[in-house]
C-alpha positions in Angstrom: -19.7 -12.7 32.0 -19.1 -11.6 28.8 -14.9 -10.4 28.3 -16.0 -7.7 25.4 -14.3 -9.6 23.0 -16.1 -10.0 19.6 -15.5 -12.9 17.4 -15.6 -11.7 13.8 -15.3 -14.9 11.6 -14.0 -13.5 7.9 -14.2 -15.9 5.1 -12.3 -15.8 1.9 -14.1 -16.8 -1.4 -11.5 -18.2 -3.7 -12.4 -15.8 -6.8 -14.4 -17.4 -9.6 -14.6 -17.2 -13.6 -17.7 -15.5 -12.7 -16.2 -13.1 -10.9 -14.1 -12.1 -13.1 -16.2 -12.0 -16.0 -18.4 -9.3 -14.0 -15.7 -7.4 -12.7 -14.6 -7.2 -17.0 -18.1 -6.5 -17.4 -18.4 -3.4 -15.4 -14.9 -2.0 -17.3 -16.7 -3.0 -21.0 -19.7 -0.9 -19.7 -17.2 1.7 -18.9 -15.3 1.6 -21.8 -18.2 1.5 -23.8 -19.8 4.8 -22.3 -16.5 6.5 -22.6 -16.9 5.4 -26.5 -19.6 7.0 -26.8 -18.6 10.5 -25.0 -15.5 10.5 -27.3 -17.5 10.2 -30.3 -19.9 12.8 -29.4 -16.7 15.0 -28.4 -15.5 14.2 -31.9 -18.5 15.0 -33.9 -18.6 18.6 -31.7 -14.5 19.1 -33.0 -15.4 18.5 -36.3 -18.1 20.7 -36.5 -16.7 23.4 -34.9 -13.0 22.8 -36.2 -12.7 26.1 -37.4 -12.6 27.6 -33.9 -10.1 25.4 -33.2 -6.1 26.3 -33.7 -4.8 22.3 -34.7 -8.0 20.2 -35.1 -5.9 18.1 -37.2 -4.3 17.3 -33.6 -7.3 16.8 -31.7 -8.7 14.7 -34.0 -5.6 12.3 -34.6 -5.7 12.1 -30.7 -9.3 10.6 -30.8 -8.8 8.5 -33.5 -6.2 7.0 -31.5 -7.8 5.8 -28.7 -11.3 5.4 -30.3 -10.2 2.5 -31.8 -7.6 1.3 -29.0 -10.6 1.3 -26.5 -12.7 -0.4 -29.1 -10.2 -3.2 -29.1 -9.9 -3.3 -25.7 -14.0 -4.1 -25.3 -13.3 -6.8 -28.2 -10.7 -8.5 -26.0 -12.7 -8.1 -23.1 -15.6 -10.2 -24.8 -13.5 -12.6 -25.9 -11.6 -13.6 -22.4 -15.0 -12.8 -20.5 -16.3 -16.1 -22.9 -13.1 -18.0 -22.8 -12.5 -18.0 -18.7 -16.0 -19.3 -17.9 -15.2 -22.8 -20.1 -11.4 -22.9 -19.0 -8.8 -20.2 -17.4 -5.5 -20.0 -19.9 -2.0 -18.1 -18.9 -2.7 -15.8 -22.2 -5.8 -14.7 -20.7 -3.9 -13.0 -17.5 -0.6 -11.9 -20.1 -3.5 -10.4 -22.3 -4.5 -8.0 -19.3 -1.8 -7.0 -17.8 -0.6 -6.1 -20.8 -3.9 -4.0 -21.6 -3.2 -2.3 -18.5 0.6 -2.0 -18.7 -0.4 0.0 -22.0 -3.1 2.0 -20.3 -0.2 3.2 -17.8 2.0 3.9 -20.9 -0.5 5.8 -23.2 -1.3 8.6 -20.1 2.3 10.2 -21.1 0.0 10.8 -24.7 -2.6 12.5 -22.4 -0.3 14.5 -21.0 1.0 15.6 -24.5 -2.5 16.5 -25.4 -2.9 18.9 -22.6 0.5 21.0 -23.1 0.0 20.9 -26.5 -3.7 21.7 -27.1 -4.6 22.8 -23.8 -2.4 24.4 -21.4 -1.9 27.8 -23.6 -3.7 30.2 -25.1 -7.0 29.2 -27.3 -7.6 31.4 -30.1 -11.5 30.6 -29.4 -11.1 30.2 -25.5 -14.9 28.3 -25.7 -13.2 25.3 -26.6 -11.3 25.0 -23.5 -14.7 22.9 -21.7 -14.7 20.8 -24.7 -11.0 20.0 -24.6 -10.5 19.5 -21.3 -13.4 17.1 -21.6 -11.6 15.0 -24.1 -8.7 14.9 -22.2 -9.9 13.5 -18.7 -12.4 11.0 -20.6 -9.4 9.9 -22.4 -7.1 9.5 -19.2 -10.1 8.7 -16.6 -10.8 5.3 -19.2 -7.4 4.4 -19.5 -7.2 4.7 -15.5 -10.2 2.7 -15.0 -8.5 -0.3 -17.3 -6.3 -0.4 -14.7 -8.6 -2.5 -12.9 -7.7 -5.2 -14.9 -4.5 -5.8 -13.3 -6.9 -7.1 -10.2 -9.1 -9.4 -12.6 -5.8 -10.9 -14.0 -4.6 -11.6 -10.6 -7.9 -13.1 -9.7 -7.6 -15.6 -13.0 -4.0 -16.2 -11.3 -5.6 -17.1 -7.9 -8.0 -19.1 -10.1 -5.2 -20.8 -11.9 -3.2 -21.7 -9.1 -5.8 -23.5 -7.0 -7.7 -25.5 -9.8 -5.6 -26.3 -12.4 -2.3 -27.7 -11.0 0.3 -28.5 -13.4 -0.8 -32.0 -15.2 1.0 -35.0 -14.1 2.9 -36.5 -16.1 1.9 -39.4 -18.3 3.5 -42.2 -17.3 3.6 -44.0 -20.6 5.1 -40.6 -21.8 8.2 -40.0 -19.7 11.4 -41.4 -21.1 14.6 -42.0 -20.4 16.9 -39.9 -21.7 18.5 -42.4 -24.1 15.2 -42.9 -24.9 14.4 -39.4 -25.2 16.9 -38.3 -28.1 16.5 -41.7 -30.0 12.8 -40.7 -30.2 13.9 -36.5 -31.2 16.4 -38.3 -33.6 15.1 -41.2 -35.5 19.0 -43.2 -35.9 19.0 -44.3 -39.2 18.4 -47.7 -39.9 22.3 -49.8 -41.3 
């Protein structure tokens, strides 16, 4: 009779462009809603700057990362195109160092809260609205994380179909033949 032992066959797909251009897909879509929150979140700091002790500071904080996450959905479009005609090592150094900066820039989130934040508000109603900018700022740059993963995919990717070239044979040299052809001798 039967022992109670299950078979589970578990298959690995081998990642492909594809999935990495979804999985960049879903952070553009995130980054691109956060955009929009933080531009809302700006308009309502502008118009109600006066209630506010530094808006100068919470304004130079958005236009900080309003643009950085604007470039990072630019660079995002431009590997998602690139890796579906041919995998390159920038695209991988490209996102990872999108998300090593992502880890860097929370110590700026942090500045924002003890400086804007964590004290008393001369208009205490603007505590919501700060606190709002604040974790959409650090809750973006923690979801660009994710893009460590998709690099390590394109890695995987790189790695099992596109082994180093062979070389030409016409093209390797001998290496007397190497620095006469670096070096052109002169002619007597």
């Amino acid at each position: 009779g039967p022992s109670g032992v299950v078979e589970v066959l578990v298959t690995y797909e081998e990642p492909t462009p594809q999935d990495v251009v979804e999985q960049l897909g879903a952070r553009k879509a995130d980054a691109l809603n956060t955009l929009e929150m933080l531009r809302a979140q700006r308009a309502n700091v502008v118009e109600a700057s006066s209630k506010f002790e530094n808006p100068n500071a919470v304004l130079e904080y958005l236009d900080f990362f309003i643009p950085a996450f604007e470039e990072v959905v630019a660079e995002l479009d431009r590997i998602s195109a690139a890796v579906v005609v041919r995998v390159q090592r920038t695209h991988i150094d490209v996102l990872r160092q999108v998300a090593a900066n992502c880890r860097t820039e929370q110590r700026r989130c942090l500045m924002f809260r003890d400086k804007c934040i964590n004290r008393p508000l001369p208009h205490e109603t603007m505590r919501p609205l700060l606190n709002d900018i604040s974790v959409t700022t650090r809750d973006q740059l923690t979801a660009f994380f994710d893009l460590n993963s998709a690099a390590a995919k394109l890695e995987r990717i790189i790695n099992t179909t596109q082994p180093e070239p062979e070389p030409d044979p016409k093209r390797v040299l001998g290496r007397r033949q190497l620095f006469t052809s670096l070096f052109k001798l002169p002619k007597d």
